[in-house]
LUMLOPA-271546 format. One record per residue: residue number from 1; residue in three letters; x, y, z of N, C-alpha, C, O in turn. Coordinates in pm, 1 decimal. Layout:
BEGIN
SITE resi resn n.east n.north n.up ca.east ca.north ca.up c.east c.north c.up o.east o.north o.up
SITE NUM Ala X Y Z X Y Z X Y Z X Y Z
...
END
This chain:
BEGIN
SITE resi resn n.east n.north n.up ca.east ca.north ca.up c.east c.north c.up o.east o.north o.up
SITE 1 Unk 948.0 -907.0 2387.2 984.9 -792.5 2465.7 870.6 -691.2 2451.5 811.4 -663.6 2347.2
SITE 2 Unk 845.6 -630.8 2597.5 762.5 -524.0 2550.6 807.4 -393.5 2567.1 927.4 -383.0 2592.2
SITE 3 Unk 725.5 -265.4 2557.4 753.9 -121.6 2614.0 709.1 -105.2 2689.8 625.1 -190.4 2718.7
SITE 4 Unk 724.5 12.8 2784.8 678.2 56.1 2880.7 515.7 73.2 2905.7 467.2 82.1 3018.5
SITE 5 Unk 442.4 76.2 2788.8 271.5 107.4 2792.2 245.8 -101.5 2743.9 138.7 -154.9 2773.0
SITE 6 Unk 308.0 -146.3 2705.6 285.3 -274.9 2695.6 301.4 -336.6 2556.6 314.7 -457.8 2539.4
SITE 7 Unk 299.9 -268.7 2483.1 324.2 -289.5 2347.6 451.9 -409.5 2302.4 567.9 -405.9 2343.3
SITE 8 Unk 390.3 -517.4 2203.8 504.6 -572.4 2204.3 602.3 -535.3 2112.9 552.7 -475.0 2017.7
SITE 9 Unk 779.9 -555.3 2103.4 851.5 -527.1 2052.0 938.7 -612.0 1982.4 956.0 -720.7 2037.5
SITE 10 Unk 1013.1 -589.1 1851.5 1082.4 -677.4 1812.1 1200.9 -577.7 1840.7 1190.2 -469.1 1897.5
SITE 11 Unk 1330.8 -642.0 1784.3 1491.5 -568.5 1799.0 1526.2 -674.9 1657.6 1538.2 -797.4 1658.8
SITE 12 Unk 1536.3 -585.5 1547.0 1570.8 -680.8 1395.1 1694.3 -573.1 1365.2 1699.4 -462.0 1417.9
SITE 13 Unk 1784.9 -620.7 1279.4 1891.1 -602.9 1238.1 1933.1 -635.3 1108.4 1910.8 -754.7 1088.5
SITE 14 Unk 1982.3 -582.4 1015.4 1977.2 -580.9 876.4 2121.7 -548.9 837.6 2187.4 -486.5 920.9
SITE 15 Unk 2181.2 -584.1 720.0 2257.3 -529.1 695.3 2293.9 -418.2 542.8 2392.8 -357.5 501.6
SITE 16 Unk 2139.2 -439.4 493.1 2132.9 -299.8 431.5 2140.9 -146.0 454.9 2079.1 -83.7 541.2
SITE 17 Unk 2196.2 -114.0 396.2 2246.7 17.8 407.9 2054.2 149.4 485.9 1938.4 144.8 444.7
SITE 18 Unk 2096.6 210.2 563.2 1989.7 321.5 622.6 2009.2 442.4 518.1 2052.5 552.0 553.9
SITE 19 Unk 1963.4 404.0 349.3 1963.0 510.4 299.0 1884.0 430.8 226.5 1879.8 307.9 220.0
SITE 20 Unk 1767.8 585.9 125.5 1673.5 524.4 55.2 1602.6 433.6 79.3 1562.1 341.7 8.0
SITE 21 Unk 1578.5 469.3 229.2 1498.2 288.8 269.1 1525.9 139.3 237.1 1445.2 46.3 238.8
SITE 22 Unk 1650.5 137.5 209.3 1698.5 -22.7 224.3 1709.1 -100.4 345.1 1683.3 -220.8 344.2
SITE 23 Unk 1740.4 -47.4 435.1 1730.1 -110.6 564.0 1584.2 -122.6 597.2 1549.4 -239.0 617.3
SITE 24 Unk 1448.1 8.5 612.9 1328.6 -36.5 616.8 1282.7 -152.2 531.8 1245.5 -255.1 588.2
SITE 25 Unk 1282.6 -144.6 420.7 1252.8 -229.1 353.6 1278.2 -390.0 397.7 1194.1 -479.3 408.2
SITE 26 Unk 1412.0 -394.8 418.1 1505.4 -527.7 478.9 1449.7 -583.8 593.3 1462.1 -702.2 624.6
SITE 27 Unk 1392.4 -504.8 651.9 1326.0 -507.6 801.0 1185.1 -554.4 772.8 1121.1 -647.6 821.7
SITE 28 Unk 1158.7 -479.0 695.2 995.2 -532.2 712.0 961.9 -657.9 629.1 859.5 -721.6 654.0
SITE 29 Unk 1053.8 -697.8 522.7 1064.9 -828.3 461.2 1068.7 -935.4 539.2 971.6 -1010.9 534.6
SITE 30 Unk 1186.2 -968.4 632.6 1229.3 -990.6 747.3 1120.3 -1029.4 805.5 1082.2 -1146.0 815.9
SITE 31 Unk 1072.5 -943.3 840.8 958.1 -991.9 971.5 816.3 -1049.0 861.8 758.0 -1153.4 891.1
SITE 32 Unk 781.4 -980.5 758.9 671.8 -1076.2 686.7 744.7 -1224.5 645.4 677.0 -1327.3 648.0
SITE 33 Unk 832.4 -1225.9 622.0 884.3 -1393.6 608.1 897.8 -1449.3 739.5 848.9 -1560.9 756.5
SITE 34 Unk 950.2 -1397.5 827.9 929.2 -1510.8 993.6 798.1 -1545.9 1005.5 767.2 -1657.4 1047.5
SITE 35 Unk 683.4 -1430.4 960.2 545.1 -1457.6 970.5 481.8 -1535.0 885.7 361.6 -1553.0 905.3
SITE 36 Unk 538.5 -1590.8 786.5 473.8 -1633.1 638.3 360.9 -1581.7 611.3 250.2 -1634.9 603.8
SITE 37 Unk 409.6 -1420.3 589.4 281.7 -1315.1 555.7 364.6 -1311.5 420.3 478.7 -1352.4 399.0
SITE 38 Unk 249.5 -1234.5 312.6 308.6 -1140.7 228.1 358.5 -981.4 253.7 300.7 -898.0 323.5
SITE 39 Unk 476.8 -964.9 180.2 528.0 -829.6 256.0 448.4 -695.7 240.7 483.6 -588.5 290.0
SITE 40 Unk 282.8 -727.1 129.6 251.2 -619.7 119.5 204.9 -641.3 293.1 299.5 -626.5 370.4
SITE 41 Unk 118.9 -662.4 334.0 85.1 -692.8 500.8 149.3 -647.0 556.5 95.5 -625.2 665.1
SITE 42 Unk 307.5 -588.8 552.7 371.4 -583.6 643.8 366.6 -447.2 621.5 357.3 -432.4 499.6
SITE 43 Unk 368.9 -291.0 703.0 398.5 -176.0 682.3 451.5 -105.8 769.4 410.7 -130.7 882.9
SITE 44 Unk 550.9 -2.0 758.7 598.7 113.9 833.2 472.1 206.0 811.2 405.3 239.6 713.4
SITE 45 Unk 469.1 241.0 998.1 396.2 329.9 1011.9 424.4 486.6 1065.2 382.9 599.0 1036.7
SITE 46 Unk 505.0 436.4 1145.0 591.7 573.2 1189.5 763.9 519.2 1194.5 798.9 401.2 1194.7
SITE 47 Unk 846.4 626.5 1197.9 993.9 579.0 1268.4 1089.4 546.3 1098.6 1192.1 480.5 1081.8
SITE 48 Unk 987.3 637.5 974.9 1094.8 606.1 860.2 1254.1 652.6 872.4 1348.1 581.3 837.1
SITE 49 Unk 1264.6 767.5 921.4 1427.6 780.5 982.7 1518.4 731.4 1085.0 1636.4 698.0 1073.7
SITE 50 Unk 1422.5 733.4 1213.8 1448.9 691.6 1327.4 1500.5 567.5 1330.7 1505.5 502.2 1226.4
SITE 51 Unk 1555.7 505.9 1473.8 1614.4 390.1 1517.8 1489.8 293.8 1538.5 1479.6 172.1 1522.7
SITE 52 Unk 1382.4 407.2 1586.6 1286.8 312.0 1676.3 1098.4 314.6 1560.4 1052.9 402.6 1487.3
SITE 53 Unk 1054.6 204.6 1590.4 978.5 240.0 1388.1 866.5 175.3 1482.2 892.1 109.2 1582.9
SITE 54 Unk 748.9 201.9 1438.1 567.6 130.3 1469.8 607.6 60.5 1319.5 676.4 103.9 1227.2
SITE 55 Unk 519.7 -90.8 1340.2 492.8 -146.9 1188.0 355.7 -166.7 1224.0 314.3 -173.5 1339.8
SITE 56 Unk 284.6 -176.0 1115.6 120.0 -295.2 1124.3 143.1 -376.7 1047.0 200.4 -365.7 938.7
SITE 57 Unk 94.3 -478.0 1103.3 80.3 -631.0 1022.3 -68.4 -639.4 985.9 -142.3 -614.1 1081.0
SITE 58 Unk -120.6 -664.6 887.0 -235.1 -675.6 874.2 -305.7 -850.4 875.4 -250.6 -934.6 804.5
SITE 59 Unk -397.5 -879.6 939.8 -458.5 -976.5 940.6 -343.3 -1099.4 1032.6 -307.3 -1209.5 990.8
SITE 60 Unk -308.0 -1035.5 1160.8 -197.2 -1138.5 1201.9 -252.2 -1099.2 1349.9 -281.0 -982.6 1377.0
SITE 61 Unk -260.2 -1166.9 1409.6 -284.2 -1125.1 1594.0 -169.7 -1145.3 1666.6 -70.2 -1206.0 1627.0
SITE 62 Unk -184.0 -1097.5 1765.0 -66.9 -1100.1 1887.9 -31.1 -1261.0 1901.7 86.7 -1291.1 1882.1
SITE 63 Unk -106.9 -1346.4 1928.0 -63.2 -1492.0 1978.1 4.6 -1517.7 1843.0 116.5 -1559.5 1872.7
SITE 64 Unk -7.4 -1513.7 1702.6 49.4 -1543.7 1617.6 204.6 -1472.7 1566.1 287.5 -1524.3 1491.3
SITE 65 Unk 211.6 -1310.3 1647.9 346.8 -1281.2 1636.0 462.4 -1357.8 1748.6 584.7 -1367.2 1759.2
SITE 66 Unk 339.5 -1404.1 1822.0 500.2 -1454.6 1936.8 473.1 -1593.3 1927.2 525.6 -1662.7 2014.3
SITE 67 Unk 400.6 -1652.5 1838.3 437.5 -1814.0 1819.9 545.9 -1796.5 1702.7 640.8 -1874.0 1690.3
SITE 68 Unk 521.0 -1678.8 1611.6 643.6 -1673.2 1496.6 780.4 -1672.1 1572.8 867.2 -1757.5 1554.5
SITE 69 Unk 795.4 -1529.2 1691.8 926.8 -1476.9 1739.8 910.5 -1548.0 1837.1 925.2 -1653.3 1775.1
SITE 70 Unk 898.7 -1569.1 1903.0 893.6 -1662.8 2046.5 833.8 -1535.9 2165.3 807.6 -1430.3 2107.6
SITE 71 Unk 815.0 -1533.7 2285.1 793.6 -1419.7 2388.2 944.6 -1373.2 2450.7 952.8 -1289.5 2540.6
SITE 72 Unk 1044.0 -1428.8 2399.8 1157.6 -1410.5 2465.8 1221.6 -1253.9 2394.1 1162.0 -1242.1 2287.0
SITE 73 Unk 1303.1 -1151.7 2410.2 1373.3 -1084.4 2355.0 1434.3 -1159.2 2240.1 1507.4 -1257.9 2248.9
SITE 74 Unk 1383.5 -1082.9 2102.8 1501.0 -1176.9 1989.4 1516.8 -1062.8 1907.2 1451.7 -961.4 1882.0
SITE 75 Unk 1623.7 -1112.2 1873.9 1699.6 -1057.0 1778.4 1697.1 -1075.9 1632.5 1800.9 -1135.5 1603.7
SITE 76 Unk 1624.1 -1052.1 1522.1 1677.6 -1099.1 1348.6 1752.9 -1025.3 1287.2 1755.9 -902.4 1294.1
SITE 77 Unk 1833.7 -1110.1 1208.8 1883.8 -1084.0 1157.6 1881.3 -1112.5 943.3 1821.6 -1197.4 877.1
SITE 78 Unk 1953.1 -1023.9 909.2 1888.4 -1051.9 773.4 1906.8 -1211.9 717.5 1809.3 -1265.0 664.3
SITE 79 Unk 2005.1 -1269.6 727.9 2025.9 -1431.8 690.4 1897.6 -1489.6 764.2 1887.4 -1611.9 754.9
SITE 80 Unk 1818.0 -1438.0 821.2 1721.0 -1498.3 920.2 1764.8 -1612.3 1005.5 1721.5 -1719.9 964.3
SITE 81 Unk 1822.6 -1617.8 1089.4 1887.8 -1662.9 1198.3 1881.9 -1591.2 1314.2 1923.3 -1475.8 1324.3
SITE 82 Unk 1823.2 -1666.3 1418.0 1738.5 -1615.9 1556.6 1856.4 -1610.7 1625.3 1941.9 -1698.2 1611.8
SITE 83 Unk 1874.3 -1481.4 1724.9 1973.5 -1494.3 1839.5 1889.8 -1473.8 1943.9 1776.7 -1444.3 1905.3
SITE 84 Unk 1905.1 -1479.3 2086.3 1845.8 -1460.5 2211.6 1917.2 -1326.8 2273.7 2039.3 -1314.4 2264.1
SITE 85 Unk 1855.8 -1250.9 2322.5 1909.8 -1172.4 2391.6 1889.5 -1157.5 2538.0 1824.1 -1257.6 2567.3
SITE 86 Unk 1909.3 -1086.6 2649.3 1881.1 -1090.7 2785.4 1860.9 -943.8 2736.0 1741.5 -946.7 2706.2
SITE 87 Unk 1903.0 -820.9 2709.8 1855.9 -721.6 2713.4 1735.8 -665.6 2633.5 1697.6 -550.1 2652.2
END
């Protein structure tokens, strides 16, 4: 999925708690394990309160995030189990 300027997007879902950064945290684990990165690689860059967050991946390119997630809208979840979405 992308945004409006083109940027691509994930939609991840956690079920740690949005306090003290457990849910960031959960999230960005999350996505360095779909990647078989290490989670230092993985970082919040903006969006520590917010719904909507920038990450950088370090040393990972675009063709390699959507051979991890696929190009389709997806969804993770913390058990890491892929859903599809249409929205």
């Amino acid at each position: 999925m992308r945004d409006t300027a083109g940027r691509l997007m994930l939609k991840v879902r956690v079920t740690a708690a949005a306090t003290e950064g457990k849910a960031n945290l959960a999230a960005l684990s999350l996505i360095a394990k779909q990647l078989g990165r290490p989670r230092a690689q993985v970082s919040l860059v903006s969006g520590h309160t917010a719904r909507l967050k920038r990450i950088e991946i370090e040393g990972v390119t675009e063709a390699e995030v959507l051979r991890a997630f696929g190009d389709l809208p997806l969804n993770l979840h913390v058990d890491g189990t892929k859903s599809f979405s249409a929205s």
